[in-house]
VODO-966862 format. One record per residue: x, y, z of N, C-alpha, C in turn. Coordinates in pm, whole numbers, plus 50000, padded with zeros to 5 digits. Layout:
residues N
XYZXYZXYZ...
END
This chain:
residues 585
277617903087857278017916087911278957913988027279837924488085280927922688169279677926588294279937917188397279167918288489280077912388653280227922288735281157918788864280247920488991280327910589040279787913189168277927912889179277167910989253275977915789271275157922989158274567915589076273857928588955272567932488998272257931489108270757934389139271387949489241271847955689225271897967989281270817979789277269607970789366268137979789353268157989289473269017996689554268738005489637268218004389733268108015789832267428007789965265838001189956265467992490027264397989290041262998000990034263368013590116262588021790121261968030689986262858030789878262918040089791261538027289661261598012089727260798002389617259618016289643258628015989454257178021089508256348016989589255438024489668254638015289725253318007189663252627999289685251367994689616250257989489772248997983889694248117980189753247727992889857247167985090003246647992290072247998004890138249218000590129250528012390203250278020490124250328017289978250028036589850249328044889937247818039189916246688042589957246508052290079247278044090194247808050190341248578061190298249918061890171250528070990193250028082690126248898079989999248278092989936247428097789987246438091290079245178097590091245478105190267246628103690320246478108790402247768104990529247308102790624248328099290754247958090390835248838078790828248458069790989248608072791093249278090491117249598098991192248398108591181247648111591268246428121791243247098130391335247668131591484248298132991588246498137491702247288144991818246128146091921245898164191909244758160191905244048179291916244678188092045245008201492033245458205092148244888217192137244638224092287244288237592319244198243892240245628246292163245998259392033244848257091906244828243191863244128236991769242448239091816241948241591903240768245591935240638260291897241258264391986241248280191968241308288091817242708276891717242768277991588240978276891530240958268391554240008264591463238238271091484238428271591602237138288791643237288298491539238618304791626238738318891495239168315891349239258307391319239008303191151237348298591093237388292291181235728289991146234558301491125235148307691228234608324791302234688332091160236468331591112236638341391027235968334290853235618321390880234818319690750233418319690690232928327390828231858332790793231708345390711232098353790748232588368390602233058366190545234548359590551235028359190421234278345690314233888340890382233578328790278232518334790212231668339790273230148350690224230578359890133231908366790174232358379490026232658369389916233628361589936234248358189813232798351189730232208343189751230778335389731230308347889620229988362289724229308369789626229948374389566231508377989545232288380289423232268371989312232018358889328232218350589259230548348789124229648356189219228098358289146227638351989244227888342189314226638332289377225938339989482225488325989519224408331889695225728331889777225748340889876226578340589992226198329190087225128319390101225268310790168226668299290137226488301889996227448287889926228738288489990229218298189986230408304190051230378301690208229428296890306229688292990437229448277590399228868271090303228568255490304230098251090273230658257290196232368256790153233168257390236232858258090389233688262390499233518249990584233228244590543232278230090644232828218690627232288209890533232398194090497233608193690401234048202490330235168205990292236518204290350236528215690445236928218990509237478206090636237058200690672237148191190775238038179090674237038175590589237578166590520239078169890500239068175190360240438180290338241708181590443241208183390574242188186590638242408176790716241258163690751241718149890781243098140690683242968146590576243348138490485244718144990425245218159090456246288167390372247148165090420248318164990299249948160390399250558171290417250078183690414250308199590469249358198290557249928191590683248958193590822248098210190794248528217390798248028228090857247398240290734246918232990641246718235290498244578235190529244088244490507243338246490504242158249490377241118235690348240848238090189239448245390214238918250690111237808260090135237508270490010236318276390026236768288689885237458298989898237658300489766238728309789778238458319589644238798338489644237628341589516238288338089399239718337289381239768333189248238818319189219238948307489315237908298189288236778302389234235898308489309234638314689343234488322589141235408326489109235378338788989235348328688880236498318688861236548308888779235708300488799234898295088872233748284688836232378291188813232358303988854231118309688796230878311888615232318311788614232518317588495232748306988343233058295488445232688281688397231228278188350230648277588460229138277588407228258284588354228768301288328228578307088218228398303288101229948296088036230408289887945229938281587904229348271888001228728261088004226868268087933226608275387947225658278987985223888278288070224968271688185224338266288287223998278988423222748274188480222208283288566223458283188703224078293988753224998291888840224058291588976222828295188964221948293189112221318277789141221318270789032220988256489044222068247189134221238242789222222178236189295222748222289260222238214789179222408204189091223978206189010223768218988920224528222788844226218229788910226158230889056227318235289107227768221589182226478213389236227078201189318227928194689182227318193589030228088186988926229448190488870229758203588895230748212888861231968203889015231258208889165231818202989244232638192989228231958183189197232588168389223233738161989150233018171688945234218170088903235248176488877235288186888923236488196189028237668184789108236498180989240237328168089310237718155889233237128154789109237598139289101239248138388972238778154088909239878153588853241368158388934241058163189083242228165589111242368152589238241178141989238241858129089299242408121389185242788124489088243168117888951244308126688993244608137988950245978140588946246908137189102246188137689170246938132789301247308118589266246558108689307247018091789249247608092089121247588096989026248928095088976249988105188961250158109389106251358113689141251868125889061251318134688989251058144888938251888158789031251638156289184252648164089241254058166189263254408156389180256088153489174256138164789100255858171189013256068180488877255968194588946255618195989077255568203289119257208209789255257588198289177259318194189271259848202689141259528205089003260808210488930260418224588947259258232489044259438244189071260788250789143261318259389087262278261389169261928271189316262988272389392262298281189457262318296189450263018292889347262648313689319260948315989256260838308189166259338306889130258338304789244258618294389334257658291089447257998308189516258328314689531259028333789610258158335489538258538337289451257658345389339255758348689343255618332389311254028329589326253348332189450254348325289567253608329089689253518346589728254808353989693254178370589760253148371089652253438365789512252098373589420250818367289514250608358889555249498354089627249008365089738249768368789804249698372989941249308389489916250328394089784249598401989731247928403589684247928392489630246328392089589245328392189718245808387989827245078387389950244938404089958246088411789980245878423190041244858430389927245028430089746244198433989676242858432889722242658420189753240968415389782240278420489897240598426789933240318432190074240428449290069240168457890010240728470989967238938474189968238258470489971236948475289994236198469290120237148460790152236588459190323237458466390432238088471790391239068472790509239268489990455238918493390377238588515490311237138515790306236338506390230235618509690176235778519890056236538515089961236968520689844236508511089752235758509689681235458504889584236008505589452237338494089414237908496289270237958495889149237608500089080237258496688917238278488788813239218488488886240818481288802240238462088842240638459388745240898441388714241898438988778243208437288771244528429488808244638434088955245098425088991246068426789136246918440889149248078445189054248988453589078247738469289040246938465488974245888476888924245548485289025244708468789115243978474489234244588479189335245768479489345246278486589485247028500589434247138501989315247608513589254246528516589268245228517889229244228526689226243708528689366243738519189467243528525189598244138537289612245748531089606246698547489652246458555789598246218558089476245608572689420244838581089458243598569989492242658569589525241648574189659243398577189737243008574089934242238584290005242098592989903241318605389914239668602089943239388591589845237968585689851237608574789929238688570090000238318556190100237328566890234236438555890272235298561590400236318563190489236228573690573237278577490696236998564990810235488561490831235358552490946235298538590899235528531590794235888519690733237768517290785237968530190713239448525490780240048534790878239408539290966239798538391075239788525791133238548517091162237958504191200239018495791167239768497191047240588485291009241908490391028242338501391065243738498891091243528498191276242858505091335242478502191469242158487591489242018480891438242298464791438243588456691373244148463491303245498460191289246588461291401246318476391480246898480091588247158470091718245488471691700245398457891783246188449591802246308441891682246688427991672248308430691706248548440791672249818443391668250018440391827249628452791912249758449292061249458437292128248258431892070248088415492156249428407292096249598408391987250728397991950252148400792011252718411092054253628416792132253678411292274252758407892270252278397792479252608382992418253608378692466253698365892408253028350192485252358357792578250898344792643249658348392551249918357992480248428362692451248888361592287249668359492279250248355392053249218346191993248938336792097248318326792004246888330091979246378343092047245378341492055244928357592010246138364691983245748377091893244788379591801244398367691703243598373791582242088370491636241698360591750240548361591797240168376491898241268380392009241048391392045240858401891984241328402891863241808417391798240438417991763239508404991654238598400591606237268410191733237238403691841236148408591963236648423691984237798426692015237968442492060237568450391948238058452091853237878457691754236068458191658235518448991683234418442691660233688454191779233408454791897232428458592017232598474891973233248480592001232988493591958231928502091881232458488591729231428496891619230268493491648229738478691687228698476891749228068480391834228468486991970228138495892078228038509492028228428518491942228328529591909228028531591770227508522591727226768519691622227358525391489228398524191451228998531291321228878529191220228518535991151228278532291012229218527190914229508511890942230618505790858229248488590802229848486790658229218475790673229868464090725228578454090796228848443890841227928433390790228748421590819228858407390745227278405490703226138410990786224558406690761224528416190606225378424090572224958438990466225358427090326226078418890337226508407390275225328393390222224518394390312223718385690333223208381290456222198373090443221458367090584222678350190605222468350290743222788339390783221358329490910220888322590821219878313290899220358300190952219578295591052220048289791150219618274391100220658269591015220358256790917221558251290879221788240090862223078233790817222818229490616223688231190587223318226590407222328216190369221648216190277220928200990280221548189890160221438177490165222068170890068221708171689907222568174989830222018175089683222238165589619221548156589497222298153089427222878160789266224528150789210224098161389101223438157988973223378167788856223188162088731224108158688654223878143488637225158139888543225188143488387223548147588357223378150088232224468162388118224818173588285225458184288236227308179788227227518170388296228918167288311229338172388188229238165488064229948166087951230138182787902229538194287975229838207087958230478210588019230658205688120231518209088261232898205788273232978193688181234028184688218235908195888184235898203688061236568211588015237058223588127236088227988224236028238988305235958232088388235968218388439236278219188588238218215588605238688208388507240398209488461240388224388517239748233788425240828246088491240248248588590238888251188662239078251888811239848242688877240298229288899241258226288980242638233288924242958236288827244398236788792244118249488910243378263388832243338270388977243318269489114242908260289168242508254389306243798251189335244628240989278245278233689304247198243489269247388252589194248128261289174248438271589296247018277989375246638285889479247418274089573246548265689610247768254489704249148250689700249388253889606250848247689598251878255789668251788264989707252968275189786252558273889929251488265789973250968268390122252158252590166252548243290104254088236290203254758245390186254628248290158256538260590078256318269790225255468277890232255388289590300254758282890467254608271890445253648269490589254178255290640255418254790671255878239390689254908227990820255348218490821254268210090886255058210091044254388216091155255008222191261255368206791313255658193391304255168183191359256888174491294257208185391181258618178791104258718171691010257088166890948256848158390852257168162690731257718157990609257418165490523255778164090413255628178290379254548178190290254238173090157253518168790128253738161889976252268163589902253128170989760251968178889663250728169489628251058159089567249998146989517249408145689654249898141189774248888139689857248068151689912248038160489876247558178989904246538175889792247018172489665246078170289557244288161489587245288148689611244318140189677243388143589798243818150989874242988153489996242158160189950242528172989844241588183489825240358172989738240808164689631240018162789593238958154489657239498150389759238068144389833237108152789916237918163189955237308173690016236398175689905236348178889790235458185089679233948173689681234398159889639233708153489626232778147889758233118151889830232188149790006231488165490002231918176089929231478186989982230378191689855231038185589775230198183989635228208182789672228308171289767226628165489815226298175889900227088184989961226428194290052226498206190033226608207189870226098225089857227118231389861228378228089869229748237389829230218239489726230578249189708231758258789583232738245689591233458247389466234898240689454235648249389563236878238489580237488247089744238668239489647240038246989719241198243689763241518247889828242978249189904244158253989982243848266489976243538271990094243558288190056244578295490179245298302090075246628309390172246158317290252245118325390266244928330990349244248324990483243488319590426242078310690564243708301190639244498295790545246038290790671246658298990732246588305890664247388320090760246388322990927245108320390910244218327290972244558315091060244838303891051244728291291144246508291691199246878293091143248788291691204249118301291297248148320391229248388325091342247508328491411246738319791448246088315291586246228305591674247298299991616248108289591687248138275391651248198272391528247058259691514248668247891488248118234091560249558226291595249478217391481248438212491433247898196691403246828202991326246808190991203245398188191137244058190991168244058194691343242778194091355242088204091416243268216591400242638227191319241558228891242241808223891120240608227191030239998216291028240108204891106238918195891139237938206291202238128210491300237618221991440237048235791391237688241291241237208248691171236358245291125235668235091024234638228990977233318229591026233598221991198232848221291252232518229491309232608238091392233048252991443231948261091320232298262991250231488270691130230098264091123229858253191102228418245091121227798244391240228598249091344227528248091427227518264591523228348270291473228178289591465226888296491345226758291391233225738291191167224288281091223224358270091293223318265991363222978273191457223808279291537223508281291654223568297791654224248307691604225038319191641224488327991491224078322291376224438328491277223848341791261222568344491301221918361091289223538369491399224198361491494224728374491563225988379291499226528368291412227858366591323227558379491269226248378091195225868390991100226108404291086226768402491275227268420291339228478421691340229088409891290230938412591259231168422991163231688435291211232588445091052233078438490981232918443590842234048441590752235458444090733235218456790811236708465490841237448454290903236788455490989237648444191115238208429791057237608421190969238158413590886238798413890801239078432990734239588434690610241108439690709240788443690816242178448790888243188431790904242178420190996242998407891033243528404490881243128403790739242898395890689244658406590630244688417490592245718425090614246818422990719247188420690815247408410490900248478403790811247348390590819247488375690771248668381690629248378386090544248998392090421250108396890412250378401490531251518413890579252508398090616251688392190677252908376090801253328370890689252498367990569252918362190434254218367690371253688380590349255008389290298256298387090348256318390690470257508393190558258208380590571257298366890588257888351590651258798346490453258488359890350258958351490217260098363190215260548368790249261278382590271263208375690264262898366590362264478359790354264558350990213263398342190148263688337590043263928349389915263928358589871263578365689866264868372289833265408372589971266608382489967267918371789887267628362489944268578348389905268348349289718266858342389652266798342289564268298356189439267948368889509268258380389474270248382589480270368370889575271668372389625272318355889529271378353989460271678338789405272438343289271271748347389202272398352189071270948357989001271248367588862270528367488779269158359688730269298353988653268558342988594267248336388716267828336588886266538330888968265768342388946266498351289001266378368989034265018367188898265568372388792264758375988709263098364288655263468353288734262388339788733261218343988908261948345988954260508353389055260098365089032260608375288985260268384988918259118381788822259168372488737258588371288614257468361588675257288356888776256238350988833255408360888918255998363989020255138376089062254288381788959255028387288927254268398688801253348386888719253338373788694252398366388617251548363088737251278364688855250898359488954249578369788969249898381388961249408396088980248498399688884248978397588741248498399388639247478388488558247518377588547247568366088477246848355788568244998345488503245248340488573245868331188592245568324788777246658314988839246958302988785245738301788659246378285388602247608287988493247538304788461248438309588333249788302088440249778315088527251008319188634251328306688638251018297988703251918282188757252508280188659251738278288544252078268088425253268279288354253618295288350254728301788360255978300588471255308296888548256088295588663257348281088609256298272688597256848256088576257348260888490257338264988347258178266188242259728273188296259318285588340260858290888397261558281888468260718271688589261688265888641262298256588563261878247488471262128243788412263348249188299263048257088236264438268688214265528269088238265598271788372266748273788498267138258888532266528250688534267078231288561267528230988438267508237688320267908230188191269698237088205269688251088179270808259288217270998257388312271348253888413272038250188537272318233488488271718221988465271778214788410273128214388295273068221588224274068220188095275318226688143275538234788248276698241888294277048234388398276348222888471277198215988547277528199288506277098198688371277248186288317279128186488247279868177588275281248178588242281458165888281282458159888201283278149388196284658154188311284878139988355286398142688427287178131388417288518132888402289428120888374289588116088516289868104388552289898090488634291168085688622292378086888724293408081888758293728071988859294538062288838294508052588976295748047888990296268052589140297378058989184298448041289222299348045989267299838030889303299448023389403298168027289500297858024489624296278023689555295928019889407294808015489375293558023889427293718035689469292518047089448292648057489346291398061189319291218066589199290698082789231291608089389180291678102289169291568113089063290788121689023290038130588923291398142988889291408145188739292458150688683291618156988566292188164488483292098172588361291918162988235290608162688173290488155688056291618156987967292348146787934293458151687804292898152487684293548158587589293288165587526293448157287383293548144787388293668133087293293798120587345293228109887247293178093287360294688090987241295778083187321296908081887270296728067887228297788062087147297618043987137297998040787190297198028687254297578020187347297268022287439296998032087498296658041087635294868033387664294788033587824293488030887857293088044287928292258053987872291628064187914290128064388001290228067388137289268067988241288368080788219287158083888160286318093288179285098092088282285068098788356283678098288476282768108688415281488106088385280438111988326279728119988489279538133688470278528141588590277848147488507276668144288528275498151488486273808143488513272668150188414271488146688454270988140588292272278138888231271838129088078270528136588026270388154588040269578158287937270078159387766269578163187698270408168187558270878179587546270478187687636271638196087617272418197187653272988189487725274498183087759275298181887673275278176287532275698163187445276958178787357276358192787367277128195687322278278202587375278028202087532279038202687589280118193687624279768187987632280018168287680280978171287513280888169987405281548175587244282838178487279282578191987326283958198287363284478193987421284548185187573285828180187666285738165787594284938159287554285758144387489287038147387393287778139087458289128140287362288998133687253290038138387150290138136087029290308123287040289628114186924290188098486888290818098686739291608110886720291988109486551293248097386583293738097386694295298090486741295108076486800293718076186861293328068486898293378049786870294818042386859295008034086767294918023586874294498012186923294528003886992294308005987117293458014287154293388025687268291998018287330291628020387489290638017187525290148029587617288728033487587287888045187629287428043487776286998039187872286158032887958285578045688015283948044987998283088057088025282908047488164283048059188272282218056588419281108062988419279728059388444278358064288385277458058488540278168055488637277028052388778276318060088813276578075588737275358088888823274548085988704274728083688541274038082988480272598083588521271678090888472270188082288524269348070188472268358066388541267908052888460267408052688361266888069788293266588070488156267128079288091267958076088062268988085687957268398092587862268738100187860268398110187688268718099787545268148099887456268018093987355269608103087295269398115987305270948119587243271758115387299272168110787439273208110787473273618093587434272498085287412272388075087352273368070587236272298083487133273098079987002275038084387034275108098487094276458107087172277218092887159276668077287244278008065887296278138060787177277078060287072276958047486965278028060186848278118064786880279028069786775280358072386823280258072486948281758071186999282428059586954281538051387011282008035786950282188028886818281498036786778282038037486605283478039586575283428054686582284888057486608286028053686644286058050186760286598037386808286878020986765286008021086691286028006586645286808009786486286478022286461287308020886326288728021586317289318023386496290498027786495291248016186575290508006986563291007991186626290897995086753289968000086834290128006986941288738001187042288208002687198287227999787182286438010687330285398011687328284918022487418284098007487510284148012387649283958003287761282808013487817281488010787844280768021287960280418009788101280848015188212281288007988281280338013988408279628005188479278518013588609277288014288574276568002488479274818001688470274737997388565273398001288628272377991288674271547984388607270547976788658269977969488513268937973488436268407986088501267457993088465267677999388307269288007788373269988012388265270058002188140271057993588194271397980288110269997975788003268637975788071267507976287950267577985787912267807998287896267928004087788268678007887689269938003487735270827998687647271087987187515269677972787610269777968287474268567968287411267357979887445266637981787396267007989287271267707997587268267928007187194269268003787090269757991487137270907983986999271877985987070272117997287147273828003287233274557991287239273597983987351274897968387361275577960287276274407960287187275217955787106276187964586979276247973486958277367985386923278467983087021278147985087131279247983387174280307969487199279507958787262279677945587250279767941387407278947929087398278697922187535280197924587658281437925987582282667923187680282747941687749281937950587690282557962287661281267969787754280417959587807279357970387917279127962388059279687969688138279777966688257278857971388369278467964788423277417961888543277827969488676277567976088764278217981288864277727973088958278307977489074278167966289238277967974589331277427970289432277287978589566278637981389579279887981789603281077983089618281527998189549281658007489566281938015689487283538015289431283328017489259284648017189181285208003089195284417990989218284727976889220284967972789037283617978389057283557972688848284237978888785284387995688788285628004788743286907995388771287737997488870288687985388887288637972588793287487962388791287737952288696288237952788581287257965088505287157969388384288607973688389289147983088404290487988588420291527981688396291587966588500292357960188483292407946988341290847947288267291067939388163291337945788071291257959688047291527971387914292787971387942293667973688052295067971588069295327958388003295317950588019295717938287991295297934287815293987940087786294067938487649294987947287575295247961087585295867971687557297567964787539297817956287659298817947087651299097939387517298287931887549298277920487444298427927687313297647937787273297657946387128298307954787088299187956387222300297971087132301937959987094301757962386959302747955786915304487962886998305457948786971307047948387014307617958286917308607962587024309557974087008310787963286963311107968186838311997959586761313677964886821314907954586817315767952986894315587948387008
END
């Protein structure tokens, strides 16, 4: 093979995979934990605070005991958030969780009050999504685009404000879907309790005014939480509160073990509870960046959660993931660092040791107002993507559209896996409209400058094509149209520049060279692809190419850019020489 210069052109050092104990460091977590600060205390109070009701509603939405729903706020919780590469990502239950694993062990037809039977559900919840984390399973979550990630996250934020329409009215809804339930509120507003939501927009108000004091921002959703809270309690109003939910006793979880006997029923339904778990998480980097500058990374979000599951698994917790709202509840309370929901964890375990009969006197209103809030910051902080997506063209436009609405409607393991397909969609068409050939000129001062594919390879002539694209197949029939004709093509040399190529080419675009070169060869002619690496280069002679084409005719590229182009150039000149026969006289 034609080979110039350096053939080991492996890229920077940084980009090798990692192995051994560095993977390990880089999936399961951070050699960066950073230092707890003020805000991160305070965060992690009023999250802990606020996962006492909500963790207790969703629990009993879900069928269970409302205790399960505060054990899910704990060992979970801490864990997960030692370990997530979305610092500020908060894992825990959440009710679609809560709805889908009850509904699992339905299926299963397993007792959902056995604690055996949820610690077993638990674990392998966590272990299949520490499987999809280690093998890197969150990369796939890079071909979301971001009109889809718009999309999913307001449908999320939407679903927050849905879930909360009977804590925050006391309207009780009879509609299934997301878009159902808030249509039937509004209809409906006639029948919400007057002092339910009074309670909850008088705590919205609140929050509104404390957050307007900008010494007092970070610490709005705990104030709003106490002001709003003393009233109904001092004047005793008839709204329910968090004890009307259940008892809270003054006990920490006890250790379970599980039954492995049931695994093999479970094993089917705990896949889709993580796909759910882990779908719900996936918009919290998108929407909640890591205040610290790091970036977030899905497989390691994967991985954390799943250890969170499997530590929380022995102590009596629901399957947990990422829940957009309980982060919302920690970011805007100020939260800097990870250890937030370290501080949440703990905070919750020892408010239930110590505090839990008085928790019992928190409104609902008052949580259904913050938690409205939290929903509203969601909305508004996706408002610029949003407007952008809309201002992009068509085709995104109509791909968050079509997620939302699957987000709302559909569940969340449907939605992602719609989501991924559209994006996917949109990379293929965008893909095939920016894939094009360009002709390669080189001037008398030996740089090479981009021109108009001609419109036939002439004889004798050495023709420069530069390949741009992502070597899918649906390229190959665009890529058709701008290759020039080789009917003329008589002693002529082709030389494909292919350095963006990727390292695994499409099998069409494969066969696309081996028939070029055919062509070519029948016309005494010969096609040059010029710019492998060696990655490429194995698959070239895996697949016969090299030799179709012939050892002199595939060229190696160099750190040097357009070094090997140049070589090549100058021996197709020179053969092109040698083969175009004398002009007689």
């Amino acid at each position: 093979m034609g080979t110039y210069g350096p053939a080991a052109d492996q890229g920077p050092e940084s980009e090798l995979p990692a192995s051994g104990p560095s993977r390990w460091r880089r999936v399961l977590g951070r050699s960066r934990w950073g230092r707890p600060t003020r805000q991160d205390a305070v965060a992690g109070f009023v999250t802990g605070l606020f996962s006492i009701p909500e963790g207790m509603a969703y629990a009993s939405i879900g069928g269970f005991n409302p205790l399960l729903g505060l054990y899910s706020g704990m060992v979970p919780t801490a864990v997960g958030s030692l370990f997530s590469r979305t610092v500020l990502m908060t894992t825990t239950l959440t009710s679609a969780i809560a709805l889908t694993s009850h509904s699992v062990l339905d299926e299963a037809g397993l007792d959902a009050d056995d604690p055996r039977h949820i610690a077993t559900l638990t674990i392998l919840v966590g272990a299949f999504m520490l499987l999809f984390g280690l093998l890197g399973m969150g990369s796939l979550m890079s071909f979301v685009s971001n009109a889809v990630m718009t999309g999913f996250t307001t449908g999320i934020a939407i679903q927050i404000l849905a879930g909360v329409i009977e804590d925050a009215t006391g309207y009780r809804t009879s509609a299934h879907n997301t878009l159902a339930k808030l249509g039937d509120a509004v209809i409906h507003v006639g029948s919400w309790e007057p002092t339910s939501t009074v309670v909850a927009a008088a705590t919205v108000a609140c929050w509104f005014a404390l957050h307007a004091v900008e010494r007092l921002r970070a610490f709005a959703i705990l104030l709003a939480l106490i002001i709003a809270s003393l009233p109904v309690v001092v004047l005793d109003l008839d709204v329910r509160l968090v004890g009307d939910i259940g008892t809270i006793p003054r006990s920490l979880p006890q250790p379970v073990v599980p039954d492995p006997g049931v695994a093999p029923e479970l094993i089917t339904g705990a896949v889709a509870v993580a796909l759910v778990a882990l779908a719900q998480a996936a918009g919290i980097g998108a929407a909640v960046p890591n205040p610290d500058g790091t970036r977030s990374n899905v497989s390691g979000d994967f991985t954390a959660q799943g250890v969170a599951n499997i530590a929380g698994g022995f102590f009596r917790a629901l399957p947990t993931g990422g829940s957009m709202s309980r982060t919302g509840v920690a970011t805007s309370a100020g939260a800097r660092t990870r250890w937030a929901g370290v501080f949440a964890g703990i905070v919750l375990a020892v408010l239930v040791l110590v505090a839990g009969p008085l928790a019992e006197q928190i409104p609902m209103p008052v949580i259904g107002g913050l938690i409205v809030v939290i929903a509203g910051e969601l909305i508004i902080g996706r408002l610029g993507d949003i407007r952008l997506v809309a201002r992009t063209g068509p085709l995104p436009t109509v791909a968050m559209i079509a997620t939302f609405v699957a987000t709302t409607q559909l569940p969340l393991q449907d939605a992602i896996l719609l989501g991924a397909g559209l994006s996917l969609l949109l990379f293929c068409v965008n893909a095939q409209r920016r894939a094009r050939i360009r002709a390669l000129e080189r001037d008398a001062r030996g740089r090479w400058r981009t021109t108009d594919v001609p419109p036939r390879v002439e004889p004798g002539t050495v023709t420069v094509l530069h390949y741009e694209g992502v070597s899918m197949f649906a390229e190959v029939a665009r890529l058709d149209e701008e290759w020039p004709a080789l009917a003329e093509a008589r002693e002529a040399v082709v030389i494909f520049h292919v350095r963006t190529l990727p390292d695994v080419p499409s099998s069409t675009i494969i066969k696309a060279l081996a028939q070029r070169a055919h062509q070519l060869t029948d016309h005494g002619s010969r096609l040059m692809v010029v710019g492998l690496d060696p990655t490429l280069m194995k698959v070239f002679d895996r697949t016969g190419l090299s030799s179709i084409l012939g050892s002199e005719n595939v060229v190696m590229r160099t750190p040097t850019f357009f070094e090997a182009l140049d070589h090549a150039y100058d021996d197709a000149l020179a053969w092109t020489r040698g083969q175009r026969p004398r002009e007689s006289g």
